[in-house]
VEXGU-493596 format. One line per field, with one value per residue (C-alpha): residue in three letters; residue number from 1; x, y, z. Coordinates in nm, 2 decimals, always signed. Each point is the difference from the previous one (the first is absolute). Example, Ala and Ser with C-alpha at 12.3 -4.5 7.8 and 13.67 -1.06 7.14 Angstrom:
<nodes>
drenro: Ala_Ser;
tormi: 1_2;
px: +1.23_+0.14;
py: -0.45_+0.34;
pz: +0.78_-0.07;
</nodes>
This chain:
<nodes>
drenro: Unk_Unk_Unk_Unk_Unk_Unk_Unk_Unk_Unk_Unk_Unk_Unk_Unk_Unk_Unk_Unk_Unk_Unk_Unk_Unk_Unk_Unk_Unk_Unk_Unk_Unk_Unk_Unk_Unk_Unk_Unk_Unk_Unk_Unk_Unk_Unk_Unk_Unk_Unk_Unk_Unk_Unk_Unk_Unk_Unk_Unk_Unk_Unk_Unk_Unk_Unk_Unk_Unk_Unk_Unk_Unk_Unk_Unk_Unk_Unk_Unk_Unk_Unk_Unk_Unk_Unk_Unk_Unk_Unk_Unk_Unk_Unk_Unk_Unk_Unk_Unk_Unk_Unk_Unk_Unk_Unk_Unk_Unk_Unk_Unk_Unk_Unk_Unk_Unk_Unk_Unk_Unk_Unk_Unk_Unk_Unk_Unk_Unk_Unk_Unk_Unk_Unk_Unk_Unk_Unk_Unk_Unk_Unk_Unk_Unk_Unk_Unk_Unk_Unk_Unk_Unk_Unk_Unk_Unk_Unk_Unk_Unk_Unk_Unk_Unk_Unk_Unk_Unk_Unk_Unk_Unk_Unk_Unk_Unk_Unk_Unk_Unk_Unk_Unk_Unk_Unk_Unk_Unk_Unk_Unk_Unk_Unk_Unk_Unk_Unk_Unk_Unk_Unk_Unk_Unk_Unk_Unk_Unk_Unk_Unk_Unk_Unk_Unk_Unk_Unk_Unk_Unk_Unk_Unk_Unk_Unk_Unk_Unk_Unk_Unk_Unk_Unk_Unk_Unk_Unk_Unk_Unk_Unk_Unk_Unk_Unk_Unk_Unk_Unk_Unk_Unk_Unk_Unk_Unk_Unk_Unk_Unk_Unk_Unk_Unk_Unk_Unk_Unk_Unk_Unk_Unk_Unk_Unk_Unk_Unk_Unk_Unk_Unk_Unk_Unk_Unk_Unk_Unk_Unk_Unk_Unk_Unk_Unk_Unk_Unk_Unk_Unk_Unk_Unk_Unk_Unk_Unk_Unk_Unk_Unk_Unk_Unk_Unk_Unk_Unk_Unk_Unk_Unk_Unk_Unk_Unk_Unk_Unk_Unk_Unk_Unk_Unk_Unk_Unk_Unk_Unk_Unk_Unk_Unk_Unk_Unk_Unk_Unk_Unk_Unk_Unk_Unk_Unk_Unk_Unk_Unk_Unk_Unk_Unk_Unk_Unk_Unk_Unk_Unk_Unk_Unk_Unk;
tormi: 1_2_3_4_5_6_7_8_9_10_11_12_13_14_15_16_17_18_19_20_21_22_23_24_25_26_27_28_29_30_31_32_33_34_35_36_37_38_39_40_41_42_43_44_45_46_47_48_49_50_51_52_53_54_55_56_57_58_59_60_61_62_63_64_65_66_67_68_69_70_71_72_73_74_75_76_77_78_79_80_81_82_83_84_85_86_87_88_89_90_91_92_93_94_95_96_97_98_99_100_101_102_103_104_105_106_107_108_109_110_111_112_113_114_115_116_117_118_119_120_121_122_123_124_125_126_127_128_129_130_131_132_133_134_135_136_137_138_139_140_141_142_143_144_145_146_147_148_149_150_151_152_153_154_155_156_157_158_159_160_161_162_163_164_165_166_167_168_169_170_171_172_173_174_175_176_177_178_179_180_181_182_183_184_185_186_187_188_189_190_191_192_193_194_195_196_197_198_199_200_201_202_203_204_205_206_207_208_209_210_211_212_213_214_215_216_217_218_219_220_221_222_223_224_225_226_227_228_229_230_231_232_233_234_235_236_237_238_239_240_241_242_243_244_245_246_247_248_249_250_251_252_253_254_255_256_257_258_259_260_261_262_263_264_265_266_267_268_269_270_271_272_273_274_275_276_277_278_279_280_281_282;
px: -8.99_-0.19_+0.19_+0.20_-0.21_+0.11_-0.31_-0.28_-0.25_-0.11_-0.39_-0.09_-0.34_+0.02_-0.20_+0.29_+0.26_+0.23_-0.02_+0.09_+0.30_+0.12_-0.04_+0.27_+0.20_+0.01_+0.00_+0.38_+0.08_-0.13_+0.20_+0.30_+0.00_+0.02_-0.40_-0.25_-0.29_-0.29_-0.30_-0.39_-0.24_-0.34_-0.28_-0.25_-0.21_+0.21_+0.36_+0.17_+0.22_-0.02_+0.04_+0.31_+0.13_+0.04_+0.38_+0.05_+0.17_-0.20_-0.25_+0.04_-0.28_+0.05_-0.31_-0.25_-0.19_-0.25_+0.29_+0.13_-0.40_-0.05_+0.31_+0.00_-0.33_+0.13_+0.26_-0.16_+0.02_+0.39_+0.13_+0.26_+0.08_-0.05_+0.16_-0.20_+0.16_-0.19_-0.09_-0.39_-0.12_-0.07_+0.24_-0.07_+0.13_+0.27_+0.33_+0.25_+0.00_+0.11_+0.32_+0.13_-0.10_+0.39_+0.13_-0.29_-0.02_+0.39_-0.04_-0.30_+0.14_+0.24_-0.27_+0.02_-0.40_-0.25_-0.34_-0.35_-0.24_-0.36_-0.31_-0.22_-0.37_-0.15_-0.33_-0.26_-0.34_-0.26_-0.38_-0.27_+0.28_+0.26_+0.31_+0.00_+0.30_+0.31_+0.30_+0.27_-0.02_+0.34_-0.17_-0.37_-0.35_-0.27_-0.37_-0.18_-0.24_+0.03_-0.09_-0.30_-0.05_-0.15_+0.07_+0.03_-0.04_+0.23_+0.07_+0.27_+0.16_+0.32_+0.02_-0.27_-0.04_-0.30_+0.12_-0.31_-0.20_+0.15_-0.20_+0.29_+0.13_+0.25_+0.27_+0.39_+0.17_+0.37_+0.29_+0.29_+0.16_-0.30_-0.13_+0.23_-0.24_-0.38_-0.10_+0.20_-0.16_-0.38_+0.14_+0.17_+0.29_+0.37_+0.17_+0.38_+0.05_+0.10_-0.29_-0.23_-0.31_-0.26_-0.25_-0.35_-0.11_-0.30_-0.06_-0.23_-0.23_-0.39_+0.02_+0.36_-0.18_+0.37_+0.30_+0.39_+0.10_+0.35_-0.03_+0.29_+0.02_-0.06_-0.34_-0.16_-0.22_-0.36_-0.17_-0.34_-0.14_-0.35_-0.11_+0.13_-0.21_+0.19_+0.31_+0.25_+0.35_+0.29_+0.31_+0.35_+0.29_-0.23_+0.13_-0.22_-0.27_-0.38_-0.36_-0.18_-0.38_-0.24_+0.09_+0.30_+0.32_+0.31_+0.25_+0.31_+0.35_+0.31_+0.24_+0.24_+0.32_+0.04_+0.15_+0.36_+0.10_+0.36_+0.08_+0.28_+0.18_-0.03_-0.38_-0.22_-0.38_-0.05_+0.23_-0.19_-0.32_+0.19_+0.07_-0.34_-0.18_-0.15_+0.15_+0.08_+0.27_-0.11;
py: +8.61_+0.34_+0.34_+0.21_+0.03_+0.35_+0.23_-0.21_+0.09_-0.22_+0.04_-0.18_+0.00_+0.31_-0.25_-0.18_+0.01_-0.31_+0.10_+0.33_-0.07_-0.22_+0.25_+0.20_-0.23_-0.10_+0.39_+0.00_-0.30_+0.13_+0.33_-0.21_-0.19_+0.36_-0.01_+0.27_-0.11_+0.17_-0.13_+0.08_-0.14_-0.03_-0.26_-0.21_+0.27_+0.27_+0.00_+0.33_+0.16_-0.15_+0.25_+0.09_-0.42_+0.03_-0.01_-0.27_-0.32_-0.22_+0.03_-0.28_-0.06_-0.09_-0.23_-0.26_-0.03_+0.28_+0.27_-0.10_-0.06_+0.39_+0.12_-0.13_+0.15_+0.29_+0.03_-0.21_+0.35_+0.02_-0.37_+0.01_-0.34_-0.15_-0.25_-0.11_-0.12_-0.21_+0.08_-0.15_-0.37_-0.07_+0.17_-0.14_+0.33_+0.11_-0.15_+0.08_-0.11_+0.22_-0.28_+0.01_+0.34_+0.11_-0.30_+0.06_+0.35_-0.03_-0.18_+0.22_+0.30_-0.09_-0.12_-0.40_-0.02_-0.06_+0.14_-0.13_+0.23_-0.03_+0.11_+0.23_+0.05_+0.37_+0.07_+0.26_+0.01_+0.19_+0.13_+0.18_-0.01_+0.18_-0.13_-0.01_-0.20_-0.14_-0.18_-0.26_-0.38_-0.17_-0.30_+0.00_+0.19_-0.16_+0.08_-0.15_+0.10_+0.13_-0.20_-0.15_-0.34_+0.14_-0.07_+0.24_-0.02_+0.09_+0.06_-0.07_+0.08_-0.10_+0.22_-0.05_-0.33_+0.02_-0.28_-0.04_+0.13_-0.11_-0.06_-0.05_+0.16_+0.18_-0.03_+0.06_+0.12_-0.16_+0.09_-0.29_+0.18_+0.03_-0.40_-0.13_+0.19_+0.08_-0.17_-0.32_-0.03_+0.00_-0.22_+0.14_-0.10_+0.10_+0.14_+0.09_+0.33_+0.15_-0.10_+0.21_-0.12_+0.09_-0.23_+0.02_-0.21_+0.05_+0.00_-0.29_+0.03_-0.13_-0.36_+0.03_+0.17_+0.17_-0.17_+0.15_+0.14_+0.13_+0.27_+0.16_+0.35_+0.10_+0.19_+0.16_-0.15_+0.20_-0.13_+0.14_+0.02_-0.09_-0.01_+0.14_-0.01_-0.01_+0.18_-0.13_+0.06_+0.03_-0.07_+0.05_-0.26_-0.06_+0.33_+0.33_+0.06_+0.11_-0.07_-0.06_+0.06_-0.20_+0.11_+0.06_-0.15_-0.13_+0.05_-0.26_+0.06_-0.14_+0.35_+0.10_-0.01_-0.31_-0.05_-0.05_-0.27_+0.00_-0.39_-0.10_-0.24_-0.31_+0.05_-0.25_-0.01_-0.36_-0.02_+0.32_-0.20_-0.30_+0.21_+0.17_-0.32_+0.04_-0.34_-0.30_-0.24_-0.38;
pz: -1.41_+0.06_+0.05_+0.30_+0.25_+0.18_+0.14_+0.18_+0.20_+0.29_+0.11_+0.35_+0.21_+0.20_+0.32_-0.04_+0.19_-0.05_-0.39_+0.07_+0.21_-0.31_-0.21_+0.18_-0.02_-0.37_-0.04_+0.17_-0.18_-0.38_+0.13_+0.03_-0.29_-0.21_-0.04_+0.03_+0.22_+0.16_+0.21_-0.03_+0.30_-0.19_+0.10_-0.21_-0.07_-0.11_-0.12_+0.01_-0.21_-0.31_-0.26_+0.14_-0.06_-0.38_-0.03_+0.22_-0.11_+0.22_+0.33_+0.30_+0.15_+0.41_+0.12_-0.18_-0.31_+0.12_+0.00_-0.36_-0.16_+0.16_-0.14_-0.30_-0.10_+0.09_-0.20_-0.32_-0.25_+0.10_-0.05_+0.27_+0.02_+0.41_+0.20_+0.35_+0.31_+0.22_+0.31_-0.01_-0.01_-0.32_-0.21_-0.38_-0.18_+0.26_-0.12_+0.30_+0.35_+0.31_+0.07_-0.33_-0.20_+0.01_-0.23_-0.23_-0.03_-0.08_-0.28_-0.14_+0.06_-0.28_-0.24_+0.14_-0.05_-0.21_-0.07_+0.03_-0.23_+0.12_-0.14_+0.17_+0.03_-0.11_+0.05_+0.08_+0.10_-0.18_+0.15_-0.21_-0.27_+0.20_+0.15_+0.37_+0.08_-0.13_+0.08_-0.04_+0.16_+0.05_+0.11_-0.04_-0.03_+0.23_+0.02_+0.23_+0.27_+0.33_+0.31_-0.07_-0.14_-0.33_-0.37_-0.24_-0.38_-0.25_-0.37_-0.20_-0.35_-0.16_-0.28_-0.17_+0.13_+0.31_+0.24_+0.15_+0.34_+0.33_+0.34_+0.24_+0.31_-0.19_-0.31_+0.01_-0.30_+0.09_-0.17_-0.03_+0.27_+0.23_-0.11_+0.32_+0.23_+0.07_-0.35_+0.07_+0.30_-0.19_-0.17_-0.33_-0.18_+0.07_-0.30_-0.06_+0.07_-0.30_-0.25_-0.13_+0.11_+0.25_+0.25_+0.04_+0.34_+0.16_+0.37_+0.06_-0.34_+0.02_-0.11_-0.12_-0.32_-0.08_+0.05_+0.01_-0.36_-0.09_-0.28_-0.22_+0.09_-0.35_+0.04_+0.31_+0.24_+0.04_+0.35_+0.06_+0.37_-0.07_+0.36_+0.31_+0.28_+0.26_-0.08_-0.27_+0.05_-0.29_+0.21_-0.16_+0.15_+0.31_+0.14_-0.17_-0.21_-0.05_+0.03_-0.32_-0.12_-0.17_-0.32_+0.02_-0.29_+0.07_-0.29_+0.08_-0.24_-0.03_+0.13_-0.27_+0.23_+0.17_+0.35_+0.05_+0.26_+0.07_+0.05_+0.14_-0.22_+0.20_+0.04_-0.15_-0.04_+0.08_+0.29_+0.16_-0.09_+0.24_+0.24_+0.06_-0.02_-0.30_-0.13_+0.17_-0.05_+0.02;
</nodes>
């Protein structure tokens, strides 16, 4: 059982005009119900607004997985817990669907839910010994290259602990959150979603000279770009980041608040895993 839920704030794709209309129309039904509710139209790139978002009880999130990733980085420093509704394909985080959000939001309203704590990635990038970039990954870091069928070589530390030099097209650093997606797919593990653990996969290593490790999150991860010629690109949840230098150091953390997942209380991690395909019943 969590707490009231009474001010929430429900962010939608501003190109999207289905999710918008839906907005509305929880609006007038949160308004009813004796709630106070606003909406935000942000996209993937930038979510507006934040800083204004930190006495709210809960933020909805109208659209797919890449609506919730981009707001929840967004609002990692305030730890306003999110619930998605899923208006995309896939729809792993998003807990509501558009047929029967009223019966669930009922009963979370009155504190009916549970919560799913997640870790989250921290990291920042440092050239000639100053930082250039930072950030927060929900669901992974990926460096890889651009177009061009090239591999790129990389360095890695665990700790103190040197992991060895990779030659690969590219490594993802998957949090158990993110291992359902791009790092599954190059073949990685899945892990439950609230451990605390990261993955290391690499994307198509030379002469499968590094295989898929899970790591505690208890010390950082150091990955040094050895090589990139052509360009080498840090990517943050598949939807923003940066190019990196030869040179340049990856510093990966665990994040000291975690991110709050409101769960409905019938939710279950293997059934979602059923239902997306990801097991198979004999």
């Amino acid at each position: 059982m969590g707490k009231i839920i009474s001010k929430i704030v429900i962010v939608h794709n501003v190109e999207n005009e289905l999710a918008a209309n839906m907005a509305r129309q929880i609006r007038r039904w949160l308004v009813g119900e004796g709630r106070s509710a606003r909406i935000v139209a942000s996209s993937k790139e930038e979510v507006h607004c934040v800083s204004t978002w930190g006495d709210a009880d809960m933020i909805l999130t109208l659209g797919g997985d890449g609506t919730l990733l981009a707001v929840a980085r967004a609002v990692q420093d305030l730890g306003v817990p999110i619930l998605g509704l899923n208006l995309g394909k896939v729809g792993f985080l998003t807990e509501l669907s558009p047929t029967d959000w009223r019966e669930s939001l009922t009963l979370i309203l009155r504190g009916e839910y549970d919560m799913s704590q997640r870790l989250v990635i921290s990291f920042h990038v440092l050239r000639r010994g100053q930082e250039y970039y930072r950030g927060y990954a929900i669901n992974d870091l990926v460096i890889s290259c651009g177009s061009l069928a090239r591999m790129i070589r990389l360095d890695m530390w665990y700790g103190n602990d040197h992991l060895g030099t990779v030659r690969a097209d590219g490594m993802i650093v998957a949090t158990p959150t993110g291992s359902s997606g791009y790092s599954i797919s190059a073949g990685g593990p899945l892990i439950y979603p609230e451990l605390n653990v990261f993955a290391l996969t690499p994307i198509c290593p030379f002469l499968h000279a590094f295989r898929p490790m899970v790591l505690p999150f208890e010390n950082d991860l150091r990955i040094l770009v050895l090589d990139a010629d052509p360009d080498v690109y840090l990517t943050q949840d598949g939807q923003t980041g940066v190019v990196l230098a030869a040179g340049d150091n990856i510093f990966a953390s665990r994040a000291e608040k975690r991110l709050n997942l409101i769960r409905p209380l019938h939710s279950q991690y293997a059934h979602k895993l059923k239902s997306k395909g990801f097991v198979r019943e004999s």
